[in-house]
LUMDRENFI-19812 format. One record per residue (C-alpha): y, x, z; chain. Coordinates in steps of 0.2 Angstrom, whole numbers, plus 5000, padded with zeros to 4 digits. Layout:
BEGIN
SITE      Y      X      Z   unit
SITE      Y      X      Z      A
...
END
This chain:
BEGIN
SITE      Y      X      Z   unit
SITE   5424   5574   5149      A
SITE   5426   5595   5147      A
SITE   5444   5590   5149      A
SITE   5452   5608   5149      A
SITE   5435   5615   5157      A
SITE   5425   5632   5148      A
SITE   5411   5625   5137      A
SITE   5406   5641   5132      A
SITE   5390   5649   5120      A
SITE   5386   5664   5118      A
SITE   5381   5667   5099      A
SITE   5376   5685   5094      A
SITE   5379   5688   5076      A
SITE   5361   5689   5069      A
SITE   5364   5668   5069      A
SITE   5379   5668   5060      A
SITE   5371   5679   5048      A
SITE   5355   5669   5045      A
SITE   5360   5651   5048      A
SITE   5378   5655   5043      A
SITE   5397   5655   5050      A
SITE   5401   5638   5047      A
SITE   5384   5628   5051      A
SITE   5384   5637   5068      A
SITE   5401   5631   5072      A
SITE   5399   5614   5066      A
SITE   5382   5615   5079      A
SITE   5391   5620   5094      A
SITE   5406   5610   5090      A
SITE   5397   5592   5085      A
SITE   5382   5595   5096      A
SITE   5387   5603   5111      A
SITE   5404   5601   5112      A
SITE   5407   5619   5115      A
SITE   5424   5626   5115      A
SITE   5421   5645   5116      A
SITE   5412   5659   5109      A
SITE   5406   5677   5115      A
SITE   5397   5688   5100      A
SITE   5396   5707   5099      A
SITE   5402   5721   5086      A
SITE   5385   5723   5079      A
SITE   5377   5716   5065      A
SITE   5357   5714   5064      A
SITE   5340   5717   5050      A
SITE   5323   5715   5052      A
SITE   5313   5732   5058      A
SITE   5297   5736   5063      A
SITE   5289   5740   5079      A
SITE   5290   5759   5075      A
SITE   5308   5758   5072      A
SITE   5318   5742   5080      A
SITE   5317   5732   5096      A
SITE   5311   5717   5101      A
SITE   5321   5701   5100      A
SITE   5321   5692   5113      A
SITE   5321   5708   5124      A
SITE   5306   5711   5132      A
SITE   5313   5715   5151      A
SITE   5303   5730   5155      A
SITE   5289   5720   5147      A
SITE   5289   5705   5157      A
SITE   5301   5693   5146      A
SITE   5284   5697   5131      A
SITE   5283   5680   5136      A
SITE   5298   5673   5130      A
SITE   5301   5665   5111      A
SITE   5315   5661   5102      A
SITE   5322   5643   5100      A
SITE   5330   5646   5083      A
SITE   5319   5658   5071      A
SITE   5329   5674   5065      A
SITE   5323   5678   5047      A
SITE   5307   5665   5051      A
SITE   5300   5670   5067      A
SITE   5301   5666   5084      A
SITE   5301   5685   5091      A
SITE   5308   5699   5078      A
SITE   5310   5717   5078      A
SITE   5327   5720   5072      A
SITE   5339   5737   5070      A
SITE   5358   5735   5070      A
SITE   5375   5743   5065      A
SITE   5391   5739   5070      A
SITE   5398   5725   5061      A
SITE   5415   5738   5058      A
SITE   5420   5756   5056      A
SITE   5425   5765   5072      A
SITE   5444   5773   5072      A
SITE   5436   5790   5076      A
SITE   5452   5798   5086      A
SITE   5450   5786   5098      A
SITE   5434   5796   5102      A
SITE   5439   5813   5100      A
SITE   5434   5824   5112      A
SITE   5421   5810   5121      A
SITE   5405   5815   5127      A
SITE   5399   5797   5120      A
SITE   5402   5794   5100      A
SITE   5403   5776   5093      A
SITE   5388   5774   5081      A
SITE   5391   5777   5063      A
SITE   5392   5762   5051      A
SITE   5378   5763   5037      A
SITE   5372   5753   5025      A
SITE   5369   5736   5034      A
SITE   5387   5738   5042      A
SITE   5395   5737   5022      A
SITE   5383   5725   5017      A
SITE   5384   5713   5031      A
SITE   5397   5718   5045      A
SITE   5410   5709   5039      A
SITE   5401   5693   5045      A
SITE   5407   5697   5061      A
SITE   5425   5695   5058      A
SITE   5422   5679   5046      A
SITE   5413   5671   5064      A
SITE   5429   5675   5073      A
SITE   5442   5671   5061      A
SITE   5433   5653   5058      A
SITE   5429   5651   5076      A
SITE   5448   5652   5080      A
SITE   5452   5641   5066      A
SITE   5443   5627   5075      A
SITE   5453   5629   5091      A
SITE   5439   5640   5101      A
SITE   5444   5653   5112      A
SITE   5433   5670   5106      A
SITE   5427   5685   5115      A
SITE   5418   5700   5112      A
SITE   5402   5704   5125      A
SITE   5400   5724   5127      A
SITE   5390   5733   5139      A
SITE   5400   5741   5153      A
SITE   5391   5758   5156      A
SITE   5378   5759   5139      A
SITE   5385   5768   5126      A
SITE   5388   5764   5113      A
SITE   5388   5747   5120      A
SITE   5383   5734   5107      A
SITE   5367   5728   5113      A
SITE   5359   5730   5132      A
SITE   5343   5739   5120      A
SITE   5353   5751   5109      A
SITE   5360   5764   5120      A
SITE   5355   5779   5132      A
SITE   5365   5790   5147      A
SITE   5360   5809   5148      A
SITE   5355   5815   5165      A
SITE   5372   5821   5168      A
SITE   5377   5802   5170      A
SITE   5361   5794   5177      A
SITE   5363   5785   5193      A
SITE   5352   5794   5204      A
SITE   5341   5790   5222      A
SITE   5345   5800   5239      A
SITE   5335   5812   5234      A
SITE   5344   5817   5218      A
SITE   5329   5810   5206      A
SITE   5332   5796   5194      A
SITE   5323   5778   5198      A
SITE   5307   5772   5189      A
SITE   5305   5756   5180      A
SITE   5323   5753   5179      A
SITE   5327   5735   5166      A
SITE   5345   5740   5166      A
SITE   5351   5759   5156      A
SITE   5365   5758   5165      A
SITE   5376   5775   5167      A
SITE   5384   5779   5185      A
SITE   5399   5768   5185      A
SITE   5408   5781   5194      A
SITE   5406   5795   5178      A
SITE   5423   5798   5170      A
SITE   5411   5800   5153      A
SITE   5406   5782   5154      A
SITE   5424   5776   5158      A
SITE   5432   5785   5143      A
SITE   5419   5777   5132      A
SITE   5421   5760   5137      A
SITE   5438   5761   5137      A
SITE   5440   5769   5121      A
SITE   5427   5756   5113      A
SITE   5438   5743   5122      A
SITE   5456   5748   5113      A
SITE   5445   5751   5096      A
SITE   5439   5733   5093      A
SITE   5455   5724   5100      A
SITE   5462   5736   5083      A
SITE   5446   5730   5071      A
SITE   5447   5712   5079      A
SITE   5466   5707   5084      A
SITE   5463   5688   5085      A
SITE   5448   5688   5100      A
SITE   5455   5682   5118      A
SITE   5447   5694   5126      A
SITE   5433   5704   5132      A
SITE   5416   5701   5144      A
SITE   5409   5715   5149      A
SITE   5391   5715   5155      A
SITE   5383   5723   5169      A
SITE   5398   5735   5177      A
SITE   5387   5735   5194      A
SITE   5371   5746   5198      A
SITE   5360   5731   5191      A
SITE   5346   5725   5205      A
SITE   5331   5723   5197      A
SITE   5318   5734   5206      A
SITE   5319   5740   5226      A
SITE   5325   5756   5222      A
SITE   5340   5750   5213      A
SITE   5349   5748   5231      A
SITE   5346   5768   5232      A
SITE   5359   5771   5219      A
SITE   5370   5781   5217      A
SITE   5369   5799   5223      A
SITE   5375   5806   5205      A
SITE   5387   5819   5208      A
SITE   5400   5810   5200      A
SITE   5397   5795   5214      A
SITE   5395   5808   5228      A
SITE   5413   5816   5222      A
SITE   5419   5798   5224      A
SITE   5413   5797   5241      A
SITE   5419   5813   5247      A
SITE   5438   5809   5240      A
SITE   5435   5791   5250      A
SITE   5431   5799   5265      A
SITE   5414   5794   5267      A
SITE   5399   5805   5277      A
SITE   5390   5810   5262      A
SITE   5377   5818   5272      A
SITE   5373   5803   5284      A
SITE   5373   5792   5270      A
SITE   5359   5803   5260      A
SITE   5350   5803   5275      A
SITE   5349   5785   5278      A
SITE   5348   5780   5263      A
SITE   5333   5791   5263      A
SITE   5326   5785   5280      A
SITE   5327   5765   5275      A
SITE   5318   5770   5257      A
SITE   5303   5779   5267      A
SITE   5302   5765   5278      A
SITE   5301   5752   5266      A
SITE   5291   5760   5254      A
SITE   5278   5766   5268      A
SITE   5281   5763   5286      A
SITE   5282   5743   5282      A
SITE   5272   5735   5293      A
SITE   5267   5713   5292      A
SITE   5275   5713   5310      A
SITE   5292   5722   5303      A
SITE   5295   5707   5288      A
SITE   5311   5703   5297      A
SITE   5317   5720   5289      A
SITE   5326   5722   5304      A
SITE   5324   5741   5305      A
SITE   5336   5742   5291      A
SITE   5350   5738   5304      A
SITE   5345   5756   5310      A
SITE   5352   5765   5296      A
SITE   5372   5764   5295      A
SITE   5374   5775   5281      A
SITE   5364   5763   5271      A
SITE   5377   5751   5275      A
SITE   5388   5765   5268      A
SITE   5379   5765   5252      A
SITE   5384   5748   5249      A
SITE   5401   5749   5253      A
SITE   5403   5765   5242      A
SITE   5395   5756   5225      A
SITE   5408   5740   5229      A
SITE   5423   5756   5230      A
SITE   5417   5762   5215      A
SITE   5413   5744   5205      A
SITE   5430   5740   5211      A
SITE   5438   5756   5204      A
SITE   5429   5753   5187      A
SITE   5436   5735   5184      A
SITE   5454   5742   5191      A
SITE   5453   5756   5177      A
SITE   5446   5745   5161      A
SITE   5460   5732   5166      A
SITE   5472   5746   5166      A
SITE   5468   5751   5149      A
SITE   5471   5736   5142      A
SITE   5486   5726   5136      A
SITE   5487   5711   5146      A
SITE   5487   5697   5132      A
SITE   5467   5702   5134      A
SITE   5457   5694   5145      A
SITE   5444   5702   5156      A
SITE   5430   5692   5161      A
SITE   5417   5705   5170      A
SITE   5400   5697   5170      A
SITE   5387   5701   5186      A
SITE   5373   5695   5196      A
SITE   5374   5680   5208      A
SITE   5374   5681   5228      A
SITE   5367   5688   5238      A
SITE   5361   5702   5223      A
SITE   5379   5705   5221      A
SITE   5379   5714   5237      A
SITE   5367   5725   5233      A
SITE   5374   5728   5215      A
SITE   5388   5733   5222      A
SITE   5400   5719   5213      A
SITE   5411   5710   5226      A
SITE   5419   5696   5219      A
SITE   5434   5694   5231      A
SITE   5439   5713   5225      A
SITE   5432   5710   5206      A
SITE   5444   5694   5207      A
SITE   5460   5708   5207      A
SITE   5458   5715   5191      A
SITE   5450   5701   5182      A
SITE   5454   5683   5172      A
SITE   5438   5677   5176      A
SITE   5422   5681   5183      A
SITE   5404   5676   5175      A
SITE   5390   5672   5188      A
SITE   5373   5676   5179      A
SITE   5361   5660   5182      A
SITE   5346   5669   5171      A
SITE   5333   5660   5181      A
SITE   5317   5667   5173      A
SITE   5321   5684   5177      A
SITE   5323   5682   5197      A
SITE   5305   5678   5198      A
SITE   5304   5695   5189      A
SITE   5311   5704   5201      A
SITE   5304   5695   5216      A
SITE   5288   5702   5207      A
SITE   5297   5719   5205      A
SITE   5300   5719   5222      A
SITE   5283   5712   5227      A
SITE   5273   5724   5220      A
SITE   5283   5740   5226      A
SITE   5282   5736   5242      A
SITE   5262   5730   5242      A
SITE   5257   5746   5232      A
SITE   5268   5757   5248      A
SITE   5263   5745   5260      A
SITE   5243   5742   5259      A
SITE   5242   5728   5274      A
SITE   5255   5716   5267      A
SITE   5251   5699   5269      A
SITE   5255   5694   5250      A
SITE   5260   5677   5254      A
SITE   5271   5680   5267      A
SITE   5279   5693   5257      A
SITE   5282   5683   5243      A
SITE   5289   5671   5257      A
SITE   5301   5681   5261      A
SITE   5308   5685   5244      A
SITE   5311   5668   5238      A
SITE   5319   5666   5257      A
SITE   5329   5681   5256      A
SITE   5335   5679   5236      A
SITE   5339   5659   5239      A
SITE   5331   5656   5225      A
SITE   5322   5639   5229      A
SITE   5308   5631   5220      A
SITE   5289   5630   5226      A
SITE   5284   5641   5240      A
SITE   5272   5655   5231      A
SITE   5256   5658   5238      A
SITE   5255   5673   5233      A
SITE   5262   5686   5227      A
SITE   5253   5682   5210      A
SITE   5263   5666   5208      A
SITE   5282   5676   5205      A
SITE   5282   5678   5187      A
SITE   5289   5678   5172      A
SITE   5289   5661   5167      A
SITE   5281   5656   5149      A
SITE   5293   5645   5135      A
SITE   5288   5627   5142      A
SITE   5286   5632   5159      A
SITE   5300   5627   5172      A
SITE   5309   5641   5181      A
SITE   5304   5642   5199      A
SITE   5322   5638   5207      A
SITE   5330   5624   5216      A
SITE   5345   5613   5211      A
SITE   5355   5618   5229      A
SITE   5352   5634   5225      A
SITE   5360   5637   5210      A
SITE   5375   5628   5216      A
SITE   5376   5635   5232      A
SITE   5376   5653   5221      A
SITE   5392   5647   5213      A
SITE   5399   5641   5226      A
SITE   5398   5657   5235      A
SITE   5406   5666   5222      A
SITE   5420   5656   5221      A
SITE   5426   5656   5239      A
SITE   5425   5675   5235      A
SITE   5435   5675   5220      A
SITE   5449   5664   5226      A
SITE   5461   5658   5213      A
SITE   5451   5669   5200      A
SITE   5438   5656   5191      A
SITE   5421   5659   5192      A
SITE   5410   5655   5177      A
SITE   5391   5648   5180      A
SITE   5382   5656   5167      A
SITE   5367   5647   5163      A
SITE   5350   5651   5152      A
SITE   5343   5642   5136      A
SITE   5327   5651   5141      A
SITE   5315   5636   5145      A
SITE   5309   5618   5140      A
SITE   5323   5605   5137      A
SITE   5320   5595   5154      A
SITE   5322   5611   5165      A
SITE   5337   5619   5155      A
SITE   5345   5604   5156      A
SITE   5343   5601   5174      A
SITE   5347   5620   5178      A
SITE   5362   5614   5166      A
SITE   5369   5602   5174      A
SITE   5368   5609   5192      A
SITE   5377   5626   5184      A
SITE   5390   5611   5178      A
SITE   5392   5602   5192      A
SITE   5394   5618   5203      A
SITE   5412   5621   5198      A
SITE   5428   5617   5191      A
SITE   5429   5630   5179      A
SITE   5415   5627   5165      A
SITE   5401   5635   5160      A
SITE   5395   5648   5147      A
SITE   5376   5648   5140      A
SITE   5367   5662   5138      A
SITE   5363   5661   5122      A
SITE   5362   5650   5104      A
SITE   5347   5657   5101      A
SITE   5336   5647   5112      A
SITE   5344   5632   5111      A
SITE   5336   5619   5099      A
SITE   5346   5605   5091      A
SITE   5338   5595   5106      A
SITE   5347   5607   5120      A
SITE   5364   5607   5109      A
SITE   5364   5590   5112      A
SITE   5359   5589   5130      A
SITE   5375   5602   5131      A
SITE   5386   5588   5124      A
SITE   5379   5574   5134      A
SITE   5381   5584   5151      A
SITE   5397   5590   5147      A
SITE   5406   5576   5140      A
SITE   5402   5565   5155      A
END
């Protein structure tokens, strides 16, 4: 049985508004036997290419692939707009660089949905929390929102990355902070009955090689500098290890050991788990402590690399959520892949791709190519292993210690492999679960929820 275990769902509001409020939660309740909820502040209409995005999210063009489970407005993929689902308490903003946006007509026609999810959600028993983005304002979905170049995160040589899946502001901008914070203190006003708040991405997200570059913003390097940290050796490194990897990679040097050469790049990463650290410690401050924060970040080892240390993210948050969204780590290994091949002519692709899968512990069958890490298609297994996923949890949850670590699992995928990914994500801890999201699980996956998670 769940027992007092986190059987969680996250449900944007776009279900609530075309299935509606009540037939959801009588799903997730009868089905799945789920016992919390995340949505967002946003409420959702259909659009066209010109003018909306793509739902699912395409994932820098990869996730193209990917279908909806449960049809929004009848079709499997969508282009959608959205407003927030309330009006913002503008004085709470005054002054910021980034503004909420502005309710319209689809927030007075349809926003108070949002509230109606919430209100009956908790009259079933269900804890309730709102998912924001922590560094895109204005913070409601991962594809509405953009940073100007004051606040990009930027590469050694003061240029921003290429190719980036994340819009992810410098964590270490005060302008990003106030925003956040201020969004933060204006839905606990427009929503007083939520448990808490999960915030999404407050690390330097690692989908691509130059990710573990960043950040040489000037509002990271001031954080450096105040830290006490060699600004200059680590530009320089930094710079060095890019170079090398992106050029001077030789078959023979697939070790990577040269890396070892470059301290400052070891700098780098300390310097992004300061300033993740410092983010969480200032959003917790700013809130009153009947909310909970549960930060949500990559898995080991890419948390490493994103700068999210869980032993450190443990002190300033009630819980922690471990991302086990399985079809985009064959994404990145591909990211990854083809960056290094297009720098590095003479690559053996298989031995690269080898190494990838080695060096991510991801598991699954041994590529034979570079070719073979991709995306994979709806009714497709995801290319990972059981003992992987659970060793990822696990790893995170030494870290965290006493703070309870979330496996956050993905509908994405045909029932037999979500509901093994499912289980192993189950079995790996003692806290529950949250799945990522309603909108790919069939009737046939909510009741493989229920069936796992009432053992």
């Amino acid at each position: 049985m769940a027992g007092s275990r986190v059987v969680g769902m996250t449900v944007l509001p776009e279900w609530a508004q075309v299935e509606g409020v009540e037939a959801v939660l009588d799903n997730l309740q009868r089905r799945a036997g789920v016992n919390a909820i995340a949505t967002s502040p946003y409420v959702m209409a259909p659009a066209d290419a010109a003018t909306g995005s793509r739902e699912p999210p395409a994932d820098a063009g990869a996730g193209k692939v990917r279908l909806l489970d449960r049809p929004l407005w009848g079709k499997r993929e969508i282009f959608c707009r959205t407003a927030p689902s309330y009006a913002p308490q503008q004085d709470l903003y005054r002054g910021l660089r980034y503004q909420p946006a502005a309710p319209d007509d689809l927030t007075r026609s349809d926003g108070a949905v949002v509230g109606r999810f919430i209100a009956a959600a908790k009259a079933r028993g269900m804890q309730v929390y709102l998912q924001v983005q922590a560094a895109i304002p204005p913070g409601y979905r991962v594809q509405f929102g953009s940073i100007i170049a004051d606040d990009q995160p930027l590469l050694p040589d003061g240029t921003q990355a290429q190719g980036r899946v994340d819009k992810n502001g410098s964590l270490a901008s005060p302008h990003v902070r106030a925003y956040l914070k201020a969004l933060l203190a204006d839905l606990a006003r427009a929503y007083p009955q939520i448990d808490g708040f999960r915030i999404d991405w407050p690390e330097y997200p690692p989908y691509t090689i130059d990710s573990a570059f960043l950040d040489f913003s000037a509002h990271a390097m001031r954080f450096a500098r105040q830290a006490g940290y060699d600004v200059e050796r680590m530009r320089t490194d930094a710079q060095a290890a890019r170079d090398y990897l992106l050029g001077g990679l030789g078959e023979a040097d697939l070790d990577l050991s040269r890396l070892q050469n470059y301290p400052g790049l070891s700098d780098l990463a300390a310097l992004k788990a300061d300033i993740v650290e410092d983010f969480l410690k200032d959003v917790r401050a700013s809130l009153p402590k009947s909310l909970a924060l549960v930060p949500q970040a990559f898995p080991p080892p890419w948390n490493r690399v994103s700068g999210f240390d869980y032993a450190r993210a443990a002190r300033h948050s009630d819980g922690i959520g471990s991302k086990l969204y399985t079809m985009h780590w064959p994404m990145m290994l591909r990211f990854y892949a083809n960056q290094l091949a297009a720098a590095n002519p003479g690559l053996d692709g298989e031995k690269l791709a080898r190494l990838l899968v080695a060096l991510c512990d991801t598991g699954g069958q041994a590529p034979s190519g570079i070719e073979d890490l991709r995306y994979p298609e709806p009714d497709e297994a995801h290319p990972v292993g059981r003992e992987q996923l659970i060793r990822k949890v696990h790893e995170a949850q030494a870290a965290a210690g006493d703070c309870p670590v979330f496996a956050f699992a993905h509908g994405y995928g045909p029932l037999a492999d979500m509901a093994a990914r499912l289980e192993a994500a189950w079995d790996a801890g003692n806290h529950g679960i949250w799945i990522n999201r309603y909108g790919y699980m069939s009737d046939e996956k909510l009741d493989a929820v229920g069936a796992i998670t009432r053992r």
